[in-house]
C-alpha positions in Angstrom: -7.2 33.2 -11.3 -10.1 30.6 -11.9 -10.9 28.2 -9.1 -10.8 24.5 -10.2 -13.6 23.4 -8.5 -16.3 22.4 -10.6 -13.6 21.1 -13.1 -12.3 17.9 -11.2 -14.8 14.9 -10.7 -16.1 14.1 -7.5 -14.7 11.4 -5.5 -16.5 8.7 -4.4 -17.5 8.1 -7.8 -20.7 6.0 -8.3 -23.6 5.4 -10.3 -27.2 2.7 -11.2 -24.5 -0.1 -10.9 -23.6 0.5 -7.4 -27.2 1.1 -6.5 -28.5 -2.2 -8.3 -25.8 -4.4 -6.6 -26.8 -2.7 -3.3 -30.6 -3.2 -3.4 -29.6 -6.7 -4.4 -27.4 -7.8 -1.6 -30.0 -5.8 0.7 -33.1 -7.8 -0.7 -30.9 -11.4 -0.6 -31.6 -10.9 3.1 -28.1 -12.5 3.5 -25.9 -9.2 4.4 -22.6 -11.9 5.8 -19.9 -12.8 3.5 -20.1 -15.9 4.6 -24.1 -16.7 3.4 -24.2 -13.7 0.5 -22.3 -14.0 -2.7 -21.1 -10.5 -3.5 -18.1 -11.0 -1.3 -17.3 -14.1 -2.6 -17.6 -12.9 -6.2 -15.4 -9.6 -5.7 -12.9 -11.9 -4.4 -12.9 -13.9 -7.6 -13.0 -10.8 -9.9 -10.2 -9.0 -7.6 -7.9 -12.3 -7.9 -8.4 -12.2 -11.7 -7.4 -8.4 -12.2 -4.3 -8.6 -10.3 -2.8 -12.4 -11.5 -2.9 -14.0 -8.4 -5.0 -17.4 -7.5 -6.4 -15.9 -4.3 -8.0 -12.6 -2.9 -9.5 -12.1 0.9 -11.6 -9.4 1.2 -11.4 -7.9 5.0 -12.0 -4.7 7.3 -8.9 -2.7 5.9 -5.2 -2.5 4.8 -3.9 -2.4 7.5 -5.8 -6.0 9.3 -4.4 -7.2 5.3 -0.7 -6.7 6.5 -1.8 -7.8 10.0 -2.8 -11.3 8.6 -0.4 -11.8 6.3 2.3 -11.4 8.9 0.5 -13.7 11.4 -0.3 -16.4 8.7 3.6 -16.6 7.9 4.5 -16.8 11.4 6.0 -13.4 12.5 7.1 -13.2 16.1 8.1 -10.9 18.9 11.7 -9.8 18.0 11.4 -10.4 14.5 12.6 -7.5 12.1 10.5 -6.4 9.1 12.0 -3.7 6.8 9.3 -1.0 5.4 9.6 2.2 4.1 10.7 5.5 6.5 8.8 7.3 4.3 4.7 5.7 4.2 1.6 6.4 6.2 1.9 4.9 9.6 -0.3 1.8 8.7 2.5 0.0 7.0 4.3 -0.4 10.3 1.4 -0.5 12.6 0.8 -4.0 12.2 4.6 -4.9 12.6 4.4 -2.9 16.2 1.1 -4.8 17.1 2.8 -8.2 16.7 5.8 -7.2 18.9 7.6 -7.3 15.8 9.9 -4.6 15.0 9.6 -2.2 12.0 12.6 -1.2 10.3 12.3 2.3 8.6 14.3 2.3 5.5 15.4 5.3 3.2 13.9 5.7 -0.1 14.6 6.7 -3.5 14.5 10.5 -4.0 12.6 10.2 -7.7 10.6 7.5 -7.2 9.9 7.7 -3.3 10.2 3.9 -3.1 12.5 1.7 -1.0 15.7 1.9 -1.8 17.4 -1.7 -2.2 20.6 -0.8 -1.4 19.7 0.0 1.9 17.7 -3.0 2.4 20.4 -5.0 1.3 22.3 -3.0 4.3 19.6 -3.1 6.8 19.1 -7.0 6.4 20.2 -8.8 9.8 20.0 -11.7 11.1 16.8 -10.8 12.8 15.0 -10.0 9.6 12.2 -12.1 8.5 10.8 -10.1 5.8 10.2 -6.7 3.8 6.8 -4.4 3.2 7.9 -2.6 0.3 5.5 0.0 -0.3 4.2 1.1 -4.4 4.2 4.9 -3.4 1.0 6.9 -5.1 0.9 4.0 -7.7 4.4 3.7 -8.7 5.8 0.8 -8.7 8.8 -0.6 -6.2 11.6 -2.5 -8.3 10.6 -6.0 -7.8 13.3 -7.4 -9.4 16.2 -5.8 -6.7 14.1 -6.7 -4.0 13.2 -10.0 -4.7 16.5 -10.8 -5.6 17.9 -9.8 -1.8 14.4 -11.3 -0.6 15.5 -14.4 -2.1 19.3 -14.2 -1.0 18.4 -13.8 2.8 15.5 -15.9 2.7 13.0 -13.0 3.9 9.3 -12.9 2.9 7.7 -9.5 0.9 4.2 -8.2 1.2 3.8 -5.6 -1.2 1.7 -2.7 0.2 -0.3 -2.1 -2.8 -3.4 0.2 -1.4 -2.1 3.0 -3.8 -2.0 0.4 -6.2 -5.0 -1.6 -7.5 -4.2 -2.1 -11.4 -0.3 -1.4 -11.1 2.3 -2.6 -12.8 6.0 -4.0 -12.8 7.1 -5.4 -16.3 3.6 -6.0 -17.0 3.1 -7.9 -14.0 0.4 -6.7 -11.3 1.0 -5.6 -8.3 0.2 -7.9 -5.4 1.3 -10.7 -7.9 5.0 -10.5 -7.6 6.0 -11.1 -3.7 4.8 -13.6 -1.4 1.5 -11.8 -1.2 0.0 -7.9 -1.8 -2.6 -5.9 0.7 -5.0 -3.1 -0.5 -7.1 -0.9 0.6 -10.8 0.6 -0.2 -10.6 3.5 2.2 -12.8 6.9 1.0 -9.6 8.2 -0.1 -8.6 5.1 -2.6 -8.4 4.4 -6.1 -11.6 1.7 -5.3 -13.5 2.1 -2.6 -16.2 1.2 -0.2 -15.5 3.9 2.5 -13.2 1.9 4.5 -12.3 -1.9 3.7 -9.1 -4.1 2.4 -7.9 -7.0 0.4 -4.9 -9.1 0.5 -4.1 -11.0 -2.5 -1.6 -14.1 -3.0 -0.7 -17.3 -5.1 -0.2 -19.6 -2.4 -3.2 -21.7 -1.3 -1.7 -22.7 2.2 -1.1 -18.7 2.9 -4.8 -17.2 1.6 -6.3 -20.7 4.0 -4.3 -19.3 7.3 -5.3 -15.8 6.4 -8.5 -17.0 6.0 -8.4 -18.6 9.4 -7.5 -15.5 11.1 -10.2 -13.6 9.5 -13.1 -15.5 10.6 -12.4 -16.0 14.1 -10.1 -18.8 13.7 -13.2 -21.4 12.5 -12.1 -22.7 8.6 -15.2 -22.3 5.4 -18.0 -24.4 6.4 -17.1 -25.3 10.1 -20.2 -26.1 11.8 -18.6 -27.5 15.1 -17.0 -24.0 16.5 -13.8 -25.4 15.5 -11.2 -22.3 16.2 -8.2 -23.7 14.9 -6.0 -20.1 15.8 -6.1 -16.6 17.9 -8.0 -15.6 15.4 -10.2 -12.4 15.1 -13.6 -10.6 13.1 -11.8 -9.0 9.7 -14.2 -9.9 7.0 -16.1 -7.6 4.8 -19.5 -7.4 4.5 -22.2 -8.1 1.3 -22.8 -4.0 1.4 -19.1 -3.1 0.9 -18.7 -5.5 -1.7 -21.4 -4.6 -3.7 -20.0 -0.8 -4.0 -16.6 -2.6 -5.1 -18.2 -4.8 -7.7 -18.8 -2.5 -10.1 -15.7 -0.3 -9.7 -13.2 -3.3 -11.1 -14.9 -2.5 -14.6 -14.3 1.3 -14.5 -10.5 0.7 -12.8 -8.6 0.1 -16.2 -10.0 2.9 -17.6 -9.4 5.6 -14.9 -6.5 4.2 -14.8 -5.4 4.9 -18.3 -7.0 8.5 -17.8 -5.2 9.3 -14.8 -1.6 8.5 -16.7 -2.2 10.3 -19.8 -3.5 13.4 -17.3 0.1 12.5 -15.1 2.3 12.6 -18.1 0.3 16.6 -19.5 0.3 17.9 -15.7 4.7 16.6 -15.8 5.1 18.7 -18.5 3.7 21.7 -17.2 4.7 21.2 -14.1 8.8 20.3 -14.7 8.6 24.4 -16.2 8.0 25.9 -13.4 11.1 26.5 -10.9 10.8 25.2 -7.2 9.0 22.2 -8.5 10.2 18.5 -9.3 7.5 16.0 -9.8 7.7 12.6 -8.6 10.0 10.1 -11.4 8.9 7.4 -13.0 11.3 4.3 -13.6 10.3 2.5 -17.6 9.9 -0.7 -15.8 6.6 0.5 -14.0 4.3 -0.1 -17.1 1.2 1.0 -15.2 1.2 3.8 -12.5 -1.9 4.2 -11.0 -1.3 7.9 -9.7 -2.9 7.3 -6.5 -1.5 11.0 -5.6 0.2 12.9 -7.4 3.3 14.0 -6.0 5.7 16.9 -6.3 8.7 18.3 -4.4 7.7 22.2 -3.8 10.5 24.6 -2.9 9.7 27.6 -0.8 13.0 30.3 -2.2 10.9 29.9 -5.7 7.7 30.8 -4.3 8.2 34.2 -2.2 9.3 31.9 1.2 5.6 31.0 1.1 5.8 27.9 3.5 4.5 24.6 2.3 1.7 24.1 4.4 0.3 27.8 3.4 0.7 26.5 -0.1 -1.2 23.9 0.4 -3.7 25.9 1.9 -3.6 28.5 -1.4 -3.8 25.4 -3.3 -7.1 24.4 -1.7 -8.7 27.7 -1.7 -8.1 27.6 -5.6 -9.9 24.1 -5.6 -7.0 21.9 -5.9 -7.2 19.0 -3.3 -3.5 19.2 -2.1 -2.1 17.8 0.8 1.1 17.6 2.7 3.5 14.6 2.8 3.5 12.2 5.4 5.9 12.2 8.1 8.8 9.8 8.6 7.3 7.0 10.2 10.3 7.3 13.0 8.9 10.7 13.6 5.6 10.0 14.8 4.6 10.0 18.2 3.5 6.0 18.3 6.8 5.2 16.6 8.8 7.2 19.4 6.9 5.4 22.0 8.0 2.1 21.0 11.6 2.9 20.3 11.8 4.2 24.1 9.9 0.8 25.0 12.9 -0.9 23.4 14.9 -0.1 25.8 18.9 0.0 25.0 19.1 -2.8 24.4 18.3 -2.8 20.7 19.7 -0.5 17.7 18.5 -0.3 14.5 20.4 -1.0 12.1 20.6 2.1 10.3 20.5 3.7 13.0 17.0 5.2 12.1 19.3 7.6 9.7 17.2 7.8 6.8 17.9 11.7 5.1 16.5 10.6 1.6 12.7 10.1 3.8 13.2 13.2 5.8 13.5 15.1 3.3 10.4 14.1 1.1 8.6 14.5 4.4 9.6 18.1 4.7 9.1 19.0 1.2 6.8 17.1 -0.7 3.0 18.4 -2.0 0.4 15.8 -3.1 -2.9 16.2 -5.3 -5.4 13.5 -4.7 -6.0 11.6 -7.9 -9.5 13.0 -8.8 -7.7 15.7 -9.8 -6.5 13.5 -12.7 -9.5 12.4 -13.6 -11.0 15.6 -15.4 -10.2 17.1 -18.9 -7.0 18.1 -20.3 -7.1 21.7 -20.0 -8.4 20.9 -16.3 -5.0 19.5 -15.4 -2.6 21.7 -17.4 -5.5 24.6 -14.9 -3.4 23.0 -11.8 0.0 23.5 -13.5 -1.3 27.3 -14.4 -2.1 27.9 -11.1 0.7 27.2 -9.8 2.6 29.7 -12.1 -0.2 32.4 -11.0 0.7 31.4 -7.6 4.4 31.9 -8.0 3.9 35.5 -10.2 1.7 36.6 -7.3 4.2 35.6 -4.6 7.5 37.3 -6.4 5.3 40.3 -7.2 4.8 41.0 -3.7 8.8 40.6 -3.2 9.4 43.4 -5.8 
């Protein structure tokens, strides 16, 4: 069996054009977004590539969603609907607001929400919906902003698996009332940690914008904080790594699909394992992970988390689901500080989510940045994994 390690690219990726923006913003001697121009001009670039008028580059993903839902007026008791099935972060915000996060069920191919059960989770409590584009693929916009639109509820796509994606050609962050992102070391751009949101509506990027810088609007000179604002902006350094990643983002993007679509076919042979679906309407899925259901009676009874393990040892950066985000500690906390005297509507019943949790393997998408034969490698040793496991049976 060949270990995969020197055939995957590492990640973060970065070359003379990071270094020359760098030394530039370092020898502008003006390192703030609000003096330097690197932030200001990633902004504009970022806007561009996903169709919206507006970008706001700030400290992470999860301040994005955190702004967004301040800025359009969320309050204590409010209900916002967000995927069971997503890393805590997408809920986080909600909690911190004294809002309540809904956990929703998800599609079982496509590991995005569901809108049926939306549509049945809507109250009249709801204010709005945090549909999440799981590892790049795309939610169906159209479903969702057709019940968004019915019961009057806002949507902030979580797109920080998603810079470049698609829906029917449009871009995601584009299609809902606004989109967050995230350049965490993990990401499909990043600066080791940092965030955008992204929107078409002037009067929402100008109260984000309020709320990242402390409350004071561009150009105040009078320490005039207009809201209960906070520090969330970015600074020259971070954007400067960005810059030069939105010119290589189309084309890893295009890599890591063609790689996707090899490492499906491979992969859909082998017994015991179902790769994520893909719905025809997502015209560009970024592949943030790539994600596969992994059943242990095809592999020997070889438990998921030692598969991951054999996975890593072979090279292969795999990784475990997340949890439900009902499951989590923080999220049982704040049920019990609800008291009785709320229910969920669902009843937190959400069996689709519980069982991706429990099941579910992802590769990080370096993985799919490499040669052909590299990729149909991960497929292969998979099989070798399986043949050694049902060897040891007989």
């Amino acid at each position: 069996m060949s270990n995969l390690t020197e055939r995957f690219p590492s990640w973060p990726m970065a070359n003379e054009s990071e270094e020359k923006e760098l030394l530039e913003a370092l020898r502008s001697h003006q390192w703030w977004r609000m003096s330097g121009t690197k932030v200001k001009e990633f902004e504009r670039v970022f806007a561009e590539m996903h169709q919206t008028k507006h970008a706001l580059a700030v400290t992470n993903g999860t301040h994005a969603i955190q702004l967004l839902m301040s800025s359009l007026g969320v309050k204590p008791g409010d209900e916002v609907i967000v995927p069971a099935f997503t890393f805590i972060s997408t809920a986080l915000p909600v909690m911190s607001l004294g809002a309540i996060p809904v956990p929703v069920d998800v599609d079982p191919g496509t590991f995005c929400l569901d809108p049926e059960k939306v549509r049945e989770a809507v109250t009249s409590r709801t204010v709005g919906m945090i549909p999440v584009h799981m590892a790049g693929h795309m939610c169906d916009m159209d479903l969702l902003q057709q019940i968004a639109d019915e019961f009057h509820l806002f949507i902030i796509e979580d797109a920080c698996h998603a810079h470049g994606g698609e829906w029917k050609g449009k871009r995601a962050g584009s299609i809902g009332d606004a989109g967050v992102f995230s350049f965490q070391q993990f990401k499909l751009m990043t600066a080791g940690e940092g965030g955008a949101l992204t929107t078409k509506s002037q009067d929402l990027y100008e109260q984000a914008f309020l709320y990242h810088n402390v409350g004071r609007p561009f150009g105040d000179k009078k320490y005039q904080h207009l809201v209960e604002g906070s520090n969330y902006r970015l600074s020259e350094f971070q954007a400067a790594v960005l810059l030069p990643q939105t010119s290589r983002l189309t084309e890893q993007n295009e890599l890591r699909e063609r790689n996707a679509h090899i490492l499906d076919e491979e992969m859909k042979k082998i017994e015991g394992i179902i790769p994520q679906s893909r719905q025809e309407e997502c015209t560009i899925h970024t592949h943030y992970m790539y994600m596969f259901y992994y059943n242990p009676l095809k592999f020997g009874g070889i438990q998921r988390e030692r598969f991951v393990e054999m996975l890593n040892e072979q090279g292969i950066p795999a990784f475990i689901a997340y949890t439900q985000i009902h499951d989590t500690p923080i999220f049982k906390e704040f049920v019990a500080s609800l008291g009785d005297t709320y229910t969920f509507p669902n009843q937190l019943n959400c069996p689709v989510s519980k069982k991706v949790a429990e099941e579910v393997i992802w590769i990080h998408h370096r993985a799919l940045l490499g040669d052909a034969e590299s990729v149909k490698g991960i497929a292969q040793t998979v099989k070798e994994l399986q043949a050694g496991a049902e060897a040891k049976i007989s």
